[in-house]
C-alpha positions as CSV (number, residue, x, y, z in Angstrom):
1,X,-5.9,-11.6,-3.2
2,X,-2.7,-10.6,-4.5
3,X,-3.6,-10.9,-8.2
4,X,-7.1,-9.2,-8.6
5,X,-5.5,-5.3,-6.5
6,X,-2.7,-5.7,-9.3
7,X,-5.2,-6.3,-12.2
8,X,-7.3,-3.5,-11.5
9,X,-4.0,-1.4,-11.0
10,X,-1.4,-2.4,-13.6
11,X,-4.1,-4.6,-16.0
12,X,-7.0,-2.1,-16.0
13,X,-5.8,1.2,-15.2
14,X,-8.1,1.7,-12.5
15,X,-6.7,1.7,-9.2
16,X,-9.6,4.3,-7.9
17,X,-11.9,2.1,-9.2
18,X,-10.4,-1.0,-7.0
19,X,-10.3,1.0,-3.9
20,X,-14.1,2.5,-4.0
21,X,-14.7,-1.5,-4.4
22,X,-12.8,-2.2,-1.7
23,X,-14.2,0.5,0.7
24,X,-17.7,-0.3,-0.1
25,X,-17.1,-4.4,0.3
26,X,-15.7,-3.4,3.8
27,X,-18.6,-1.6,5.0
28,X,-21.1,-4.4,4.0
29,X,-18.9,-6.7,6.1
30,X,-19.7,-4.7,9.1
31,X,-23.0,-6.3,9.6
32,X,-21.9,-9.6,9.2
33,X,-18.9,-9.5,11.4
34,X,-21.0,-9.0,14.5
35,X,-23.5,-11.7,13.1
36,X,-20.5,-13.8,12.7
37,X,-19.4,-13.8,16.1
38,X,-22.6,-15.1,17.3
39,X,-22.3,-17.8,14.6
40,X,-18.5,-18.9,16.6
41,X,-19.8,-18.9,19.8
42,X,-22.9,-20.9,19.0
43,X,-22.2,-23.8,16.7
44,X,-19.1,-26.3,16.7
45,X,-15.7,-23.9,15.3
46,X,-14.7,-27.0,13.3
47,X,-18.0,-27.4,11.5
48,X,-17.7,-23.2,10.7
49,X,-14.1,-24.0,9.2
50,X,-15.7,-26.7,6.8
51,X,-18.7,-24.3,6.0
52,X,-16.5,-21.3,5.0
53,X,-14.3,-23.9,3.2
54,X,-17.5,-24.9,1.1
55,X,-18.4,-21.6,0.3
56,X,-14.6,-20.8,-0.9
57,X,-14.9,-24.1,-3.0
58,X,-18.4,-23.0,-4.4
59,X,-17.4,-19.4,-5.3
60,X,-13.7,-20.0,-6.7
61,X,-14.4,-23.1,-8.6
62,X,-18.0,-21.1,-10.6
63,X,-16.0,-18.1,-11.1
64,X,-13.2,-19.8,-12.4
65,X,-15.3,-22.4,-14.2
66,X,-17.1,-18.9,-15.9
67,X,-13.3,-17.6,-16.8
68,X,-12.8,-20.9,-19.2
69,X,-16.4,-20.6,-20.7
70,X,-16.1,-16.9,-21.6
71,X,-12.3,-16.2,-22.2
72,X,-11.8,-14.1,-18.8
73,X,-13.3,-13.9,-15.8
74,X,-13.7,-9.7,-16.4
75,X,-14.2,-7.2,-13.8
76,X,-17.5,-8.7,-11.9
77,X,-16.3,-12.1,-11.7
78,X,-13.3,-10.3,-10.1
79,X,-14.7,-8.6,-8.1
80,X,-17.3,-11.4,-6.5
81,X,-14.1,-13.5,-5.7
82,X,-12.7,-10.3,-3.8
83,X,-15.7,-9.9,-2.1
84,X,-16.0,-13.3,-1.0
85,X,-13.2,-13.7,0.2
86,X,-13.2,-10.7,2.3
87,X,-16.7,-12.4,3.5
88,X,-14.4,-15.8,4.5
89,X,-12.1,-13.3,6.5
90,X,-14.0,-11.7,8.7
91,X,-15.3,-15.6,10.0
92,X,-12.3,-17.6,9.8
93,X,-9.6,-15.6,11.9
94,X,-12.4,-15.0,14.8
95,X,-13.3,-18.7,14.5
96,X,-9.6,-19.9,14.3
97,X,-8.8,-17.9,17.7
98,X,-11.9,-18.9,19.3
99,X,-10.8,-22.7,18.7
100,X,-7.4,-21.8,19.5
101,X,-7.8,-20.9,22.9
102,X,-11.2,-23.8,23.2
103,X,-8.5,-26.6,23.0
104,X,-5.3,-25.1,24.1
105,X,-4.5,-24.6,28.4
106,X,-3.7,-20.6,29.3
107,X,-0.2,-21.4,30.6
108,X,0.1,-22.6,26.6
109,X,-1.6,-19.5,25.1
110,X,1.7,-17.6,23.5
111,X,3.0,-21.1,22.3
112,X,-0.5,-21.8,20.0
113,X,-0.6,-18.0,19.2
114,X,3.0,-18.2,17.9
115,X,2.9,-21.3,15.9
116,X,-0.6,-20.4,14.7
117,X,1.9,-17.6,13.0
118,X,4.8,-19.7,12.2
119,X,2.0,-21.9,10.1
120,X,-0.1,-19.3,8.8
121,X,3.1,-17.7,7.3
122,X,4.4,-20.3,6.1
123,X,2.0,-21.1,3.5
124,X,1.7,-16.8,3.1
125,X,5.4,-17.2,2.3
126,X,5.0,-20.3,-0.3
127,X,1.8,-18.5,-2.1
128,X,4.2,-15.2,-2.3
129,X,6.3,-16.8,-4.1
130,X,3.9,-18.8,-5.9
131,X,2.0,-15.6,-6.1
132,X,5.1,-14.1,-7.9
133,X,6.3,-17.0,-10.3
134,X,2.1,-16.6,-11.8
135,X,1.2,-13.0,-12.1
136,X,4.5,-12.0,-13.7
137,X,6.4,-15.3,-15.2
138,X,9.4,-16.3,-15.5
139,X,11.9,-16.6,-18.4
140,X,15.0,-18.8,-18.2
141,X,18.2,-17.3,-18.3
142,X,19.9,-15.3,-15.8
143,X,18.0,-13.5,-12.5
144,X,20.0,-10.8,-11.1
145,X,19.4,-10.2,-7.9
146,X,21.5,-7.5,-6.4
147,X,25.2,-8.6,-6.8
148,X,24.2,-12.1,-7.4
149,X,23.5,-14.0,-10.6
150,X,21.4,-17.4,-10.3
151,X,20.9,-19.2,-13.3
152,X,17.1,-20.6,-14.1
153,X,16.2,-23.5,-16.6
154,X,12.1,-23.1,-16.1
155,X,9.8,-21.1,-18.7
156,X,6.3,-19.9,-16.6
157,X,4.0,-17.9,-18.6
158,X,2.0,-15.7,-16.5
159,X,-1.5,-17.2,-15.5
160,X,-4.4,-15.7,-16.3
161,X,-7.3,-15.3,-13.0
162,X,-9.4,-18.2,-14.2
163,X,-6.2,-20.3,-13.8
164,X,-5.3,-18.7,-10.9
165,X,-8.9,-18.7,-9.4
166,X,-8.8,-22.3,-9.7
167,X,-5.6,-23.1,-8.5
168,X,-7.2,-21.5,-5.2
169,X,-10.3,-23.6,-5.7
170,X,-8.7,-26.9,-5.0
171,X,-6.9,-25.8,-1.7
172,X,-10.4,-25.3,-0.8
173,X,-11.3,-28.6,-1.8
174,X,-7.8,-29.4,0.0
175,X,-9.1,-27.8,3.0
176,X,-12.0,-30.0,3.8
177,X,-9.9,-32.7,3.6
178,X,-8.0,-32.0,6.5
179,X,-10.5,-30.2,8.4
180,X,-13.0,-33.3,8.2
181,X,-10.0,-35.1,9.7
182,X,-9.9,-32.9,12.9
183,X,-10.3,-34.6,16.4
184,X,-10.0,-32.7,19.5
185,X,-11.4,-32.4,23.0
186,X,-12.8,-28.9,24.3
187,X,-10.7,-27.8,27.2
188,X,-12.8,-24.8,27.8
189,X,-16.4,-25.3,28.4
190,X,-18.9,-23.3,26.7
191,X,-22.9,-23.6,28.2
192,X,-25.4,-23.3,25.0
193,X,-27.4,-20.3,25.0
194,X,-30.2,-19.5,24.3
195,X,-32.3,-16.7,22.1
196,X,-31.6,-15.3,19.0
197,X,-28.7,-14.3,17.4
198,X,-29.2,-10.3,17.9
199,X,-29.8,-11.5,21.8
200,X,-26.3,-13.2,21.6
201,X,-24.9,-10.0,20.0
202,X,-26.2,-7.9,22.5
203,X,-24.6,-10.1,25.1
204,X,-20.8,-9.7,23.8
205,X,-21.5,-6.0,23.6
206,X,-22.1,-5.9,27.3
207,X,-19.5,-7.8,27.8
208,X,-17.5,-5.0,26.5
209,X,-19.9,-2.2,28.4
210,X,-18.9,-3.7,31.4
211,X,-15.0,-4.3,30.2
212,X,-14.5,-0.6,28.7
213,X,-10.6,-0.3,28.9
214,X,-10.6,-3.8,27.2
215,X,-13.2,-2.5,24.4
216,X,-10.3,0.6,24.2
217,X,-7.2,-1.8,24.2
218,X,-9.0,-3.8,22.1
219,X,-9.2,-1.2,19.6
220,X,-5.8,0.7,19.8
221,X,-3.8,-2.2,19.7
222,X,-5.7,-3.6,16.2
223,X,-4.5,0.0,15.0
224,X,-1.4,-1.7,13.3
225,X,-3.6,-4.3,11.4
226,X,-5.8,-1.9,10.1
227,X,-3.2,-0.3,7.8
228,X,-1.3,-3.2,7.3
229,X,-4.3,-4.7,5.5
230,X,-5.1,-2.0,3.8
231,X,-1.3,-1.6,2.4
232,X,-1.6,-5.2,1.3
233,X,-5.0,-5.2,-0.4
234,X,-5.1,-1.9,-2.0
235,X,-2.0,0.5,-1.7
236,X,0.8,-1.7,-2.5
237,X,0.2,-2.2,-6.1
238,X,-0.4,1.8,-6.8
239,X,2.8,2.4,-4.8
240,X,5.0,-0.3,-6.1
241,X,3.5,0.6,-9.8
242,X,3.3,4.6,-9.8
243,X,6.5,5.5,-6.5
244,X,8.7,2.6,-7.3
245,X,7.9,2.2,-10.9
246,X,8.7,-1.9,-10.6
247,X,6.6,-4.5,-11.7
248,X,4.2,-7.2,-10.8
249,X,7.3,-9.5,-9.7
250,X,8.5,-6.8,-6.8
251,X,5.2,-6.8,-5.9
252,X,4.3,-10.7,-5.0
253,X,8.0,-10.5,-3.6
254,X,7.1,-7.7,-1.2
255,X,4.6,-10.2,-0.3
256,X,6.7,-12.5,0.3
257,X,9.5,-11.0,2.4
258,X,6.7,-9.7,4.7
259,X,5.4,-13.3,5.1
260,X,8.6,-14.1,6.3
261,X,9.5,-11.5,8.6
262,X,5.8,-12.4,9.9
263,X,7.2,-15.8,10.6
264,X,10.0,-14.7,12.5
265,X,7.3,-13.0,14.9
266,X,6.1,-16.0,15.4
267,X,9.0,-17.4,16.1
268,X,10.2,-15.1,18.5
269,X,8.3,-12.4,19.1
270,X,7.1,-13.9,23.3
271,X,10.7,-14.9,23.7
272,X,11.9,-11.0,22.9
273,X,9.5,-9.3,25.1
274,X,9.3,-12.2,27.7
275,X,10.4,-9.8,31.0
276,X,8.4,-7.0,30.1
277,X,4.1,-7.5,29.7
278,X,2.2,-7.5,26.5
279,X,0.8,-4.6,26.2
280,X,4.7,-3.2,26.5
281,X,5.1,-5.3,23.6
282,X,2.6,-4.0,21.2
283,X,3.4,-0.7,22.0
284,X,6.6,-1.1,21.0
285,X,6.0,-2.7,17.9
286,X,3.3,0.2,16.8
287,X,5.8,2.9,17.1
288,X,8.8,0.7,14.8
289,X,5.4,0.6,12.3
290,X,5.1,4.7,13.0
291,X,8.7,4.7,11.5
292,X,8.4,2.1,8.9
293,X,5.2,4.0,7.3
294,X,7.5,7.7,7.4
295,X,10.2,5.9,5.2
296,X,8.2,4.7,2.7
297,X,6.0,7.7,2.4
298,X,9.4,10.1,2.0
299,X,12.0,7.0,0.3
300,X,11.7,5.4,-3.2
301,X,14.8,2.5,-3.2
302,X,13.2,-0.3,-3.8
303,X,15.9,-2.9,-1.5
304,X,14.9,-0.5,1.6
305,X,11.2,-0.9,1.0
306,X,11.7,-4.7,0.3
307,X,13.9,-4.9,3.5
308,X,10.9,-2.5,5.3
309,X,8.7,-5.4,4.1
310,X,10.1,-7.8,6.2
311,X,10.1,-5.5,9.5
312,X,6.9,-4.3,8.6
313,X,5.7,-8.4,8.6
314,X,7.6,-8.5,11.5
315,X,5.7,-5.8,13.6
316,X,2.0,-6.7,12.1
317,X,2.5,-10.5,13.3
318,X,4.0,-9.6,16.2
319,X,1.5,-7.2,17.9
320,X,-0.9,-9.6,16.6
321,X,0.3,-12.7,18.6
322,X,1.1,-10.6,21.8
323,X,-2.3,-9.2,21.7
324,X,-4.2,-12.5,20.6
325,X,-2.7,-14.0,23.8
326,X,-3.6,-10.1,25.9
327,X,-7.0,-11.5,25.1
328,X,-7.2,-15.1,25.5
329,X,-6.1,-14.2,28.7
330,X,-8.8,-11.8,29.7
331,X,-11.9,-12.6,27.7
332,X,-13.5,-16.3,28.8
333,X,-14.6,-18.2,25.5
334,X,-17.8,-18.3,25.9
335,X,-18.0,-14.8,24.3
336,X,-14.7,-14.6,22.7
337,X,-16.1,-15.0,19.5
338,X,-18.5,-11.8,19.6
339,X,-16.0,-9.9,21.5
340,X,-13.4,-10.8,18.2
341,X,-16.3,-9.8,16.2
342,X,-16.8,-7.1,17.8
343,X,-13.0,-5.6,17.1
344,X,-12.8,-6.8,13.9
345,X,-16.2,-5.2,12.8
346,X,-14.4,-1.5,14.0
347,X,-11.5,-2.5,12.2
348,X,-13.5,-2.8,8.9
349,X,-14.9,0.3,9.7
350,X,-12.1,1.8,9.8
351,X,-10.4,0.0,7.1
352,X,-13.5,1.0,4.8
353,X,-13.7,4.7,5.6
354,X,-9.9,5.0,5.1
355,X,-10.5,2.8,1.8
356,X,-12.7,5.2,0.5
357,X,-10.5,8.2,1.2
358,X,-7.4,6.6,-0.8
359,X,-9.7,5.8,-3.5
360,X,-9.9,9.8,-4.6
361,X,-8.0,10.9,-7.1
362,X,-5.5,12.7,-5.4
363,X,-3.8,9.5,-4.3
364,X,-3.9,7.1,-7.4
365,X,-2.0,9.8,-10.0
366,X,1.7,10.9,-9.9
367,X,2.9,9.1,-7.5
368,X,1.1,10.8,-4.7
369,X,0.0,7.5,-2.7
370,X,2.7,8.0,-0.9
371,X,1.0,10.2,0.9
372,X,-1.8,7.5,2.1
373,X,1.4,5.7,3.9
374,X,1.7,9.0,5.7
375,X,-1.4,8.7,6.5
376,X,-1.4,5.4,7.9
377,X,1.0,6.3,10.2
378,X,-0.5,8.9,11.9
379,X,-3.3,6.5,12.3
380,X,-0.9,4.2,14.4
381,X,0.6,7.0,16.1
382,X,-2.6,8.1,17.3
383,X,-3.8,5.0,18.4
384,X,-0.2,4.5,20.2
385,X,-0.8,7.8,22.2
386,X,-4.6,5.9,23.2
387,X,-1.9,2.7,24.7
388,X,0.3,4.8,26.5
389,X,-2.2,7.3,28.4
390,X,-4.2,4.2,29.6
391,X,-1.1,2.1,30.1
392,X,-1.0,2.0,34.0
393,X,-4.3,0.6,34.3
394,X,-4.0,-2.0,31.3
395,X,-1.4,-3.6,33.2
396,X,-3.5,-4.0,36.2
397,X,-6.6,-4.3,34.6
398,X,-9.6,-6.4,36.0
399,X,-11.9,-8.0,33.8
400,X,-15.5,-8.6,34.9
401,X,-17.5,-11.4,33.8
402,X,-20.6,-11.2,35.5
């Protein structure tokens, strides 16, 4: 996911291109993020971990396996893995909160939330770098970095997407592994229900009828995500290519820096905000996002947007884990999985309307993207001012389950 935006940007010349792609990929997702909740709540999370794993296997590995054959994997091949990974997305992070909060007790819900973090960006901070090291290569010699010089004895070459593809295809293959090794016992119980899967749907959606200041919170506070993913996935490599006129290697390590300030949400993102409530927090962290998004859109030094990168990781992660805990908290996990579903099927609504918009263009030619980052955060503020006019009642909020 970090190679195939930077191919069709820096490699093709068609950054437009990639983000009509990515706009129309989103809004095919929307059906099957609401089927996909139902799919959570129904079947065993740990056996939808090792299908999704399967399919990544299946689809990496033939793509890749294509690449070899045919000297490239070209644009369609490119664009299926994009696509199918996006698909893998909208499952995985429902399912993996849904299991979450299935095995974990609700006095322990901001310690699983936070080290779900701390894991998941750890292994975003190793493929940055790895990320980094095989788009662009690496010469020995001397790195400058800053005032610093560091000496390094290693020749990469740059990898091409089959190679890369592949690489991917074995974590897969890596993943069912470990997830056929899982053993746990349910501390929540779920009853089995019964009907169809649009009659399930239409259960977590009443749910929500019945919730609507959740269905609003809900909403508001994934406000931050939504640009944050589309920054990773489709503006940065127009921004860092056409505003910052850098290369492939500032890029990956953009990635990189905001893996790590991610992990130091993780880390300590409860622990800062652990006298005021949660929804304090993520209100909080939206409006240091507000800021972060002005100074990129009106800046160009490229150490303040890499040090932006980490506070912008930072903020993402840690409205995330505040508000994945908001939720555990309130939504029983018997439906948690549709009510995710539901969320994350506005966000790529969102994500894919906004998609489409950057994809004009207005904002892929002289250096006018910047523009899109102004955008995005007036998206946040807007969603901010949502928070703060119903914060009162969020804090006393009662949630009804019958």
């Amino acid at each position: 996911m970090l190679a195939i935006p930077w191919y069709f940007s820096r490699e093709l010349g068609k950054p437009g291109e990639f983000g009509t792609i990515y706009g129309i990929t989103t809004l095919l997702m929307i059906i099957w993020g609401l089927y996909a909740g139902s799919i959570i709540d129904r079947f065993s999370r740990k056996w939808v971990f090792f299908g999704v794993n399967v399919f990544g296997l299946l689809l990496l590995g033939s793509v890749s396996l294509f690449g070899f054959l045919n000297d490239g994997v070209g644009v369609w091949g490119s664009m299926l893995v994009f696509m199918g990974t996006i698909f893998i997305y909208n499952i995985h992070y429902p399912a993996l909160y849904a299991f979450g909060q299935e095995i974990t007790e609700r006095e322990n819900y901001s310690k699983f939330t936070s080290w779900a973090e701390i894991v998941g960006q750890t292994t975003s901070i190793a493929s940055g770098a790895a990320g980094a090291l095989l788009l662009a290569g690496i010469q020995a010699g001397e790195i400058r970095l800053g005032a610093m010089s560091i000496y390094n004895p290693f020749t990469i070459n740059a990898w091409s997407l089959e190679e890369i593809f592949l690489a991917d295809a074995i974590t897969y293959a890596l993943g069912l592994i470990l997830i056929a090794s899982i053993r746990y016992t349910p501390l929540a119980e779920r009853r089995k229900e019964k009907g169809k899967a649009f009659d399930q749907i239409k259960n977590g959606l009443l749910f929500l009828k019945k919730n609507p200041l959740l269905f609003i919170y809900g909403n508001a506070s994934f406000a931050v995500f939504v640009v944050l993913l589309l920054t990773v996935q489709q503006l940065l490599p127009v921004y860092v290519d056409q505003h910052l006129k850098a290369g492939a290697a500032w890029y990956a390590f953009a990635e990189f820096l905001y893996s790590i300030g991610a992990m130091l949400a993780g880390v300590g993102m409860v622990w800062v905000f652990r006298k005021k409530n949660k929804v304090y927090g993520v209100l909080c962290l939206m409006i240091i996002t507000i800021v972060i998004y002005a100074l990129w859109a009106f800046t160009d030094n490229k150490w303040l947007f890499a040090l932006l990168s980490i506070v912008i990781g930072l903020t993402n992660a840690g409205t995330r884990v505040l508000r994945t805990t908001w939720i555990f908290e309130h939504v029983p996990n018997q439906t948690i999985g549709r009510v995710s579903s539901v969320f994350q099927t506005i966000n790529i609504l969102l994500r894919g309307l906004l998609s489409l918009v950057f994809a004009l263009p207005f904002f892929n030619t002289n250096g006018q993207i910047t523009y899109a980052y102004l955008i995005c955060g007036i998206f946040v503020a807007l969603n901010a001012i949502v928070v703060i006019s119903n914060y009162k009642r969020l804090i006393n909020i009662h949630i009804q389950t019958d």
